[in-house]
N, C-alpha and C positions, 0 to 999 in steps of 0.2 A: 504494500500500500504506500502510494505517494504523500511524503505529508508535505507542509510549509516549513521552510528551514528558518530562511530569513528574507527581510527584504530590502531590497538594495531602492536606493534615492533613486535610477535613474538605470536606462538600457546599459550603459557602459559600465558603468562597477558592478551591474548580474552578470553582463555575460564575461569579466572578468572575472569574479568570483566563482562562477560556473567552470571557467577552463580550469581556474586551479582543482578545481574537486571532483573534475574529471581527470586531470592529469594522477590524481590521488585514489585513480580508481574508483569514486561516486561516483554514478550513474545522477545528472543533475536536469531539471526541464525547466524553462520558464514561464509564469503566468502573470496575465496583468488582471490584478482583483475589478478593474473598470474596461469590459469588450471594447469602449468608444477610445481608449487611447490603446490600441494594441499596436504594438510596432515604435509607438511614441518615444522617441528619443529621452526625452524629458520625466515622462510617466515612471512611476515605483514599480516596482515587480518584484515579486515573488519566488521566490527560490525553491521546488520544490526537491525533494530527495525521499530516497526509502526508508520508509519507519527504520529497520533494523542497522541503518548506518548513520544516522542522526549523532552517534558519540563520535565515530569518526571523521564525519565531518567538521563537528567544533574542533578537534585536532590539529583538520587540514588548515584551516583558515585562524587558531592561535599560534600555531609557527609561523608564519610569517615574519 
């Protein structure tokens, strides 16, 4: 099951945050909580990941 991890300000720090936690081996998707700004540069989104790697994900993204 996909849950919400985190949500980033803006298209460019998810899909940042997204390569690291794929590169980390997370399987990552992106959603925008509002369909009217999807694709939106600007708009927040939503980080999602699988229930059962949620610990390894706060991992990948506090070593930095």
């Amino acid at each position: 099951m996909w849950t919400p991890f985190r949500t980033a300000p803006n298209l460019t720090a998810a899909e940042a945050w997204q390569e690291l936690l794929e590169e980390g081996g997370i399987p990552c998707d992106l959603y925008w909580p509002d369909p009217a700004t999807r694709g939106d540069a600007r708009a927040a989104v939503v980080l999602l990941i699988p229930n059962d790697r949620m610990h390894v994900a706060e991992l990948v993204l506090t070593t930095l």
